[in-house]
VEXDREN-2710 file (C-alpha; in Angstrom, 1 decimal):
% VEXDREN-2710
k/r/px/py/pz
1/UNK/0.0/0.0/0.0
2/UNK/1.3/3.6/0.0
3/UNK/1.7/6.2/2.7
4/UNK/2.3/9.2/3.2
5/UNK/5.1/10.1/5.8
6/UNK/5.4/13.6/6.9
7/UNK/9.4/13.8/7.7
8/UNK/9.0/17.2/9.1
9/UNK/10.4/20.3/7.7
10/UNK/7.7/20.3/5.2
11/UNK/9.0/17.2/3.6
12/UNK/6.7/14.6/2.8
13/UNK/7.8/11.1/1.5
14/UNK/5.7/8.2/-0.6
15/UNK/6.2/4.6/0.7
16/UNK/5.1/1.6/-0.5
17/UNK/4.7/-0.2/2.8
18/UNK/2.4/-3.5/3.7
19/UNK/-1.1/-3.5/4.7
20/UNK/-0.9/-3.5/8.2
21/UNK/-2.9/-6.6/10.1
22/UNK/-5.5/-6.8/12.3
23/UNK/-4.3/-7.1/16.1
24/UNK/-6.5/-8.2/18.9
25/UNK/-8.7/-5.0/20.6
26/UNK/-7.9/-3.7/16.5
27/UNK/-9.4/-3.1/13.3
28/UNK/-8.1/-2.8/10.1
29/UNK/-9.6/0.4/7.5
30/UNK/-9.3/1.4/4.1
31/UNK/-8.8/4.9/4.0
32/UNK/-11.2/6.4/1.8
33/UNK/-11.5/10.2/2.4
34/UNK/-9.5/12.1/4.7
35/UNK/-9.8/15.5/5.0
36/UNK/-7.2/18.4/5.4
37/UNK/-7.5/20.1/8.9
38/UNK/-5.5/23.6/10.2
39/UNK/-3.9/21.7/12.5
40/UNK/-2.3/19.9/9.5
41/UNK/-1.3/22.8/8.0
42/UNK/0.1/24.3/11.5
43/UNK/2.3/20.6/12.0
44/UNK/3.9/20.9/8.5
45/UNK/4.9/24.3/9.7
46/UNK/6.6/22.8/12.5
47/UNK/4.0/23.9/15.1
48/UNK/2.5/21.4/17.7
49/UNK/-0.9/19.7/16.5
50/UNK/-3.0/18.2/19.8
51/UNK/0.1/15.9/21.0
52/UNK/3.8/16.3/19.9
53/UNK/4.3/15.2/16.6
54/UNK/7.7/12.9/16.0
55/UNK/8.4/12.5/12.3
56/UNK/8.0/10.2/10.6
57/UNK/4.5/10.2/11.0
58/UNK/1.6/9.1/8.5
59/UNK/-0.4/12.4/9.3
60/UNK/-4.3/13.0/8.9
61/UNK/-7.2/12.5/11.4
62/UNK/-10.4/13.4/10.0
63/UNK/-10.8/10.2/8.2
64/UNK/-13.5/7.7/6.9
65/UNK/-13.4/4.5/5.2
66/UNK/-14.3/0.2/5.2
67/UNK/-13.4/-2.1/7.7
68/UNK/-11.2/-4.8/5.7
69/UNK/-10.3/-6.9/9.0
70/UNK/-11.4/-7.4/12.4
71/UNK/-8.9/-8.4/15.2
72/UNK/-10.2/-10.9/18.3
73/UNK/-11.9/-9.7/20.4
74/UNK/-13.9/-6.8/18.5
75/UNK/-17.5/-6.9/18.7
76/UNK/-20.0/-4.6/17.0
77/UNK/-18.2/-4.0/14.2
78/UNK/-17.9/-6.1/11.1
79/UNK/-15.9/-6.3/7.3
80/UNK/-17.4/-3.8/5.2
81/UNK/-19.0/-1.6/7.8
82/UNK/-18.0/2.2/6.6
83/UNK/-16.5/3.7/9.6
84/UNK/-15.1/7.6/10.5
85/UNK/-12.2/7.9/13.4
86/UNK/-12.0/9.6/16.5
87/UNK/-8.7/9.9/16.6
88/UNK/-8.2/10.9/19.9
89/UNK/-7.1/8.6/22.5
90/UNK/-6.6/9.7/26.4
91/UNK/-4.6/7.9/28.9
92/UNK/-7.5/7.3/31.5
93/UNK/-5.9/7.5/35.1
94/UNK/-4.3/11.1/34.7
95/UNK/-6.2/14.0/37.3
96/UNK/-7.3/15.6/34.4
97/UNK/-9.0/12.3/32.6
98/UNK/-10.2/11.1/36.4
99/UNK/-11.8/14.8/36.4
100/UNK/-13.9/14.7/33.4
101/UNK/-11.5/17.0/31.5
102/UNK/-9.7/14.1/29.5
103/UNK/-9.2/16.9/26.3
104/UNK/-6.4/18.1/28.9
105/UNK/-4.7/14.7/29.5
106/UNK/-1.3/14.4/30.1
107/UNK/-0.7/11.8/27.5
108/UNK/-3.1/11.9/24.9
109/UNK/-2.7/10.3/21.7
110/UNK/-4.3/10.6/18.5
111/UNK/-4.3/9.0/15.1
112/UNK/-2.9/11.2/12.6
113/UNK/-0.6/12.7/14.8
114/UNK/1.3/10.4/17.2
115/UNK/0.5/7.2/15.4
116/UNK/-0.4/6.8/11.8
117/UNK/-3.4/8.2/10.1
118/UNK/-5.4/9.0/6.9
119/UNK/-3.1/9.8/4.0
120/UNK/-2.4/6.3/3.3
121/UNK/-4.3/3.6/1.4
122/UNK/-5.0/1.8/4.9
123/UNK/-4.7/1.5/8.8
124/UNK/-4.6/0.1/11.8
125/UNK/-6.8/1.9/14.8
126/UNK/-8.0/0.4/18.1
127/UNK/-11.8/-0.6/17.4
128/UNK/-12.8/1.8/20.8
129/UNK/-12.0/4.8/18.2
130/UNK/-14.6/3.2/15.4
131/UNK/-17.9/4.5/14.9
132/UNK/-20.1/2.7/11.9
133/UNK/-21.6/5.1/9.7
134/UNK/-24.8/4.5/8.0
135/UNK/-24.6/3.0/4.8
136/UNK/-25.8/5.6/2.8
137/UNK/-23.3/8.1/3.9
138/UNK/-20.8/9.5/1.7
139/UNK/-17.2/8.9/3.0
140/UNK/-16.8/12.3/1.9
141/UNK/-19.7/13.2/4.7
142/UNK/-18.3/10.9/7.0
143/UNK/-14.7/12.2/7.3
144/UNK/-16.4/15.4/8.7
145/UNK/-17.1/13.6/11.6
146/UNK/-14.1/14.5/13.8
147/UNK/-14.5/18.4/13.2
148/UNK/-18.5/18.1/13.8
149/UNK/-17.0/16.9/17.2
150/UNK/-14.8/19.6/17.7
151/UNK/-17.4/21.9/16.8
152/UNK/-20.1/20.0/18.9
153/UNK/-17.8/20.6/22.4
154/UNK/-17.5/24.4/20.6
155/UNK/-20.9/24.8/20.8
156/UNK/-21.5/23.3/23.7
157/UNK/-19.0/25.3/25.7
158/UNK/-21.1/28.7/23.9
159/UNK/-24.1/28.1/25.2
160/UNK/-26.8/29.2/22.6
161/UNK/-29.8/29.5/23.8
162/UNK/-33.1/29.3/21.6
163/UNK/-33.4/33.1/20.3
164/UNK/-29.7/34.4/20.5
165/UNK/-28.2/35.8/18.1
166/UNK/-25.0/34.4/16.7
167/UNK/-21.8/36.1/14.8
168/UNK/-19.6/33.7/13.3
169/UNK/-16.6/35.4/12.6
170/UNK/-14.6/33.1/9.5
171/UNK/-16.3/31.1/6.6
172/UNK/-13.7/28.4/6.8
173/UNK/-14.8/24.8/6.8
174/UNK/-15.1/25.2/10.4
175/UNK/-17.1/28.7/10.6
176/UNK/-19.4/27.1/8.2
177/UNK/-20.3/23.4/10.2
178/UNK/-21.0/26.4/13.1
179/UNK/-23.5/28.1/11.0
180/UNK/-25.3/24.8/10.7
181/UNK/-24.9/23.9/14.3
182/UNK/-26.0/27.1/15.2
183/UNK/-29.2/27.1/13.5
184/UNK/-29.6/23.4/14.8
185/UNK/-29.3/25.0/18.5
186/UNK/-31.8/27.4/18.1
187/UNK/-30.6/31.0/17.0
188/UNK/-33.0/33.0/16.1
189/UNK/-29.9/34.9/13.8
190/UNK/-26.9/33.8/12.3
191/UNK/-24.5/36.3/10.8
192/UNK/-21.1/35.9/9.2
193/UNK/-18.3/37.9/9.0
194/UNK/-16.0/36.6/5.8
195/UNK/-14.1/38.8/3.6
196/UNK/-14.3/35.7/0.7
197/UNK/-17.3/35.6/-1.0
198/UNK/-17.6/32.5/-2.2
199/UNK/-17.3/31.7/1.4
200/UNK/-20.2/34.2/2.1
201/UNK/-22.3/32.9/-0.8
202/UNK/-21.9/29.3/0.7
203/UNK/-23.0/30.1/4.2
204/UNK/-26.2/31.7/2.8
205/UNK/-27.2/28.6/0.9
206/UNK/-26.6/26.7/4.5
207/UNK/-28.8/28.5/7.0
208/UNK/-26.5/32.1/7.6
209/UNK/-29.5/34.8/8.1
210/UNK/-26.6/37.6/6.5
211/UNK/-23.2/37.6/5.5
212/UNK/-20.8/40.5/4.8
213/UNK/-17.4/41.4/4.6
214/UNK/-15.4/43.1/7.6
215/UNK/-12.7/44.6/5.5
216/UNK/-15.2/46.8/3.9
217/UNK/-15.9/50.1/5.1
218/UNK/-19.0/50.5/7.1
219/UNK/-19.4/47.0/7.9
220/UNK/-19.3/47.6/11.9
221/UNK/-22.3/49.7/11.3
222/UNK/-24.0/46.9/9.2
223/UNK/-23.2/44.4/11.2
224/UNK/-24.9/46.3/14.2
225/UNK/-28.3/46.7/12.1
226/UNK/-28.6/42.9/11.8
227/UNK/-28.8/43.0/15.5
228/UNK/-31.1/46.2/16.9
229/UNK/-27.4/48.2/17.1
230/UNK/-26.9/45.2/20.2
231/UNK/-24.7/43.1/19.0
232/UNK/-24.4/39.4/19.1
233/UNK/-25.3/37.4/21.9
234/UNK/-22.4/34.6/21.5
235/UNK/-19.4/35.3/19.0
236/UNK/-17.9/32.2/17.8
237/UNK/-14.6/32.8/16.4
238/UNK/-13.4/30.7/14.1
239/UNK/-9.9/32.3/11.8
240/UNK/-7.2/32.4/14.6
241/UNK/-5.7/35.9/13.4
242/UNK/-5.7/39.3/15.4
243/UNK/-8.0/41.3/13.3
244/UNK/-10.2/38.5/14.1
245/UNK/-10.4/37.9/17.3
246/UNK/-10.5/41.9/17.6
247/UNK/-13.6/41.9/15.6
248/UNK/-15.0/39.1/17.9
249/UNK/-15.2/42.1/20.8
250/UNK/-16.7/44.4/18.7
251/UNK/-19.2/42.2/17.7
252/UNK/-20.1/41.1/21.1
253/UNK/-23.1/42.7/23.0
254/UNK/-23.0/43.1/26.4
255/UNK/-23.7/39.8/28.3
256/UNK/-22.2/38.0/25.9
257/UNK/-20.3/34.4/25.3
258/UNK/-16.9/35.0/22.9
259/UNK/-15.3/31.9/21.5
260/UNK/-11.9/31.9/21.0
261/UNK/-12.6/28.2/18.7
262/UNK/-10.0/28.7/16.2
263/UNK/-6.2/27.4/16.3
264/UNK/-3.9/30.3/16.5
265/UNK/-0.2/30.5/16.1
266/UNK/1.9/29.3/19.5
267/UNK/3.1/32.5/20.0
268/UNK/0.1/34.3/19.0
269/UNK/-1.0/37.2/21.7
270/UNK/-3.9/39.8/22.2
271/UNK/-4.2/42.6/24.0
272/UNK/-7.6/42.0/25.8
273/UNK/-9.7/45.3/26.2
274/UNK/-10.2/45.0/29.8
275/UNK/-12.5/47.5/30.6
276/UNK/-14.7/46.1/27.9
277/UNK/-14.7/42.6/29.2
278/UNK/-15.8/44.8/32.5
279/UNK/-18.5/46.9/31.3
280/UNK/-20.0/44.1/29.3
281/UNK/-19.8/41.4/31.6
282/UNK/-18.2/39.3/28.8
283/UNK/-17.2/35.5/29.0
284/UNK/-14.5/34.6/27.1
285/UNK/-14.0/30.5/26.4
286/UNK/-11.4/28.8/24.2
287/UNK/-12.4/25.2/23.2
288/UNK/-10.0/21.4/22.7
289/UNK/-10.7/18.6/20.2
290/UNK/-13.5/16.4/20.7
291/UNK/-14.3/15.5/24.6
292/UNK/-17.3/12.7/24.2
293/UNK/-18.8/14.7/21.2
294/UNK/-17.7/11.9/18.6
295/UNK/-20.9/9.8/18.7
296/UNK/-23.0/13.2/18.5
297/UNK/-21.1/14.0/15.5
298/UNK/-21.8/10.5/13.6
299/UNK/-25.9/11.0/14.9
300/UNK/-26.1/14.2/13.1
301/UNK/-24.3/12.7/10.6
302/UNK/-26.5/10.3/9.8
303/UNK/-29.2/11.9/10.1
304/UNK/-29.1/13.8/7.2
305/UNK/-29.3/16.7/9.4
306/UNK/-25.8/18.6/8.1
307/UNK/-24.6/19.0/4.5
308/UNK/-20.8/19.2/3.4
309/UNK/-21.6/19.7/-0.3
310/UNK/-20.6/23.4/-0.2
311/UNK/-17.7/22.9/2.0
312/UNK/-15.8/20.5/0.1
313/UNK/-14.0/22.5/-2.6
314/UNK/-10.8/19.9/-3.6
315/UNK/-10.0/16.4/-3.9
316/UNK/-6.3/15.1/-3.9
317/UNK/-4.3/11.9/-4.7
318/UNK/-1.9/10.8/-1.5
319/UNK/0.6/11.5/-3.5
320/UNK/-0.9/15.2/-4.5
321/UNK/-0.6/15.7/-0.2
322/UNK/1.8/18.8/-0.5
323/UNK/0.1/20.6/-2.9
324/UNK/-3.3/19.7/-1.4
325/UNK/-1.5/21.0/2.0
326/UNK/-0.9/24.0/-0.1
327/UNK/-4.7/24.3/-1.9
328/UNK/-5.9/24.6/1.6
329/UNK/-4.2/27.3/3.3
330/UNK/-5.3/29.2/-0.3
331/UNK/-8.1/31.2/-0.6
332/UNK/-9.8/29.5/-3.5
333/UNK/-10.4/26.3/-1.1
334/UNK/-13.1/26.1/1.6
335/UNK/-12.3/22.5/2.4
336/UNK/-9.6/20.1/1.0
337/UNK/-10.0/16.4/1.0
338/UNK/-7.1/13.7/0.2
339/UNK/-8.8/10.1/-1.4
340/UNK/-6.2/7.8/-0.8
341/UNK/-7.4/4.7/-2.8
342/UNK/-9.5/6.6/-5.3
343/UNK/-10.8/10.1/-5.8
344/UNK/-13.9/9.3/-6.8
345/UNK/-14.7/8.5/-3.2
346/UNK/-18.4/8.5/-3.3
END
């Protein structure tokens, strides 16, 4: 089979390699569609993803495909069940998994980043991190799975109530599950902020109640007559740059939930308006991965209930990976997908 390792760097290297087998407590899956996530793009640049990355590593974690062997002991899940991956994996006995905070253990693991992933034509996970789609799923719907679930604990973690209003600030991939998870919660408004607009154009067609373009003049103003010159009621930001998360408090009413849901550089630092937070009584949350949200994802999932149409712009080969690495951190791209054994993945 091939894989691709990333060597770190920004190198990536091609192997032909064996199909690895089924070992007890394991199950064996033929990658179909794994998508391209910012923490990719943040490890090729040499930045951490959820664990410490030590190259060579078969990267990608957002990943569907068919069970091709089951190892002893495995129950509920059969050959030729299609399957999505959470690829996280927590150590169980630390304080901060025996606390009900496992997103903050002390040595988590997770597929795609400390053990091999979804740019390769197959893999090896422990069956606890399977979940069986249903069988009329795309794998190209599937592989969304894992950032439904970061986006689930996101929106969890915000709070909507039925009747807020909502900003999301970024018509990423991301920005645009929240629009749809948003309206699922309730909001009686959603309104992006996206300077692209094809981005903008998509999050209409998915349930956005406006759209418009910070970087153009006047767009505080029309921002604020979306929302009876109030603001939003929870700000969910979703870009991970400065003028970003500075928007995020100017669009924030008083009383209201900020979150900080994007992945920003390690070094990356904000002046926070302090009397603001003050005088508007502001709570400001920062969300990690996918804490018992997995399942949730693969319900909605199934249910029909979220569309990925819009968001998947570009489909790559496994051997395409760099310039599919490249395609997404572009602007022409919403989301990138790689198809390791095919792209027509449907």
């Amino acid at each position: 089979m091939k894989a691709c390792y990333f060597l770190g760097d920004k190198n990536f290297e091609v192997q032909d390699i064996d199909i690895p087998e089924a070992l007890p407590g394991t199950v064996v899956i033929k990658n179909m569609v794994c998508g391209i996530c910012g923490t990719d793009v943040h490890i090729y640049h040499g930045e951490p993803g959820s664990a410490d990355v030590t190259p060579p590593i078969v990267l990608g974690h957002e990943y569907s495909g068919e069970v091709v062997a089951v190892g002893e002991g495995v129950t509920g899940i059969s050959c030729g069940d299609h399957v999505t991956i959470d690829p996280n994996i927590y150590c169980g006995s630390c304080v901060a998994c025996r606390s009900g905070k496992k997103q903050m253990c002390d040595s988590m693991e997770a597929i795609g980043v400390t053990r091999d992933g979804g740019f390769a034509q197959y893999s090896r996970v422990p069956a606890s991190q399977v979940y069986v789609l249903s069988p009329e799923i795309s794998f190209e719907a599937g592989a969304m799975a894992e950032p439904v679930a970061c986006c689930l604990h996101g929106i969890d973690l915000a709070g909507i109530r039925a009747g807020d209003r909502v900003c999301v600030v970024g018509g990423g991939a991301i920005g645009l599950i929240m629009v749809q998870l948003a309206r699922l919660s309730g909001a009686s408004k959603i309104i992006l902020s996206e300077p692209n607009e094809k981005r903008r154009s998509a999050a209409l067609s998915l349930g956005a109640d406006a759209a418009f373009n910070p970087l153009e003049e006047g767009s505080l103003e029309r921002f604020l007559a979306q929302t009876d010159d109030m603001g939003a009621d929870v700000v969910i930001e979703c870009v991970g740059n400065l003028s970003a998360v500075r928007s995020a408090f100017q669009f924030a009413r008083r009383g209201a939930t900020i979150l900080l849901f994007s992945v920003p550089k390690v070094d990356a630092t904000f002046e926070l308006p302090l009397f603001e937070v003050f005088k508007k009584e502001l709570t400001i949350k920062g969300s990690f991965v996918n804490p018992d949200t997995h399942g949730r994802a693969v319900q909605l999932i199934n249910s029909g209930k979220l569309r990925f149409d819009t968001l998947i712009t570009h489909r790559y080969t496994v051997e395409e990976l760099p310039e599919a690495i490249a395609m997404q951190m572009s602007d022409a791209s919403i989301k990138v997908v790689v198809c390791p054994n095919h792209l027509d993945a449907e």
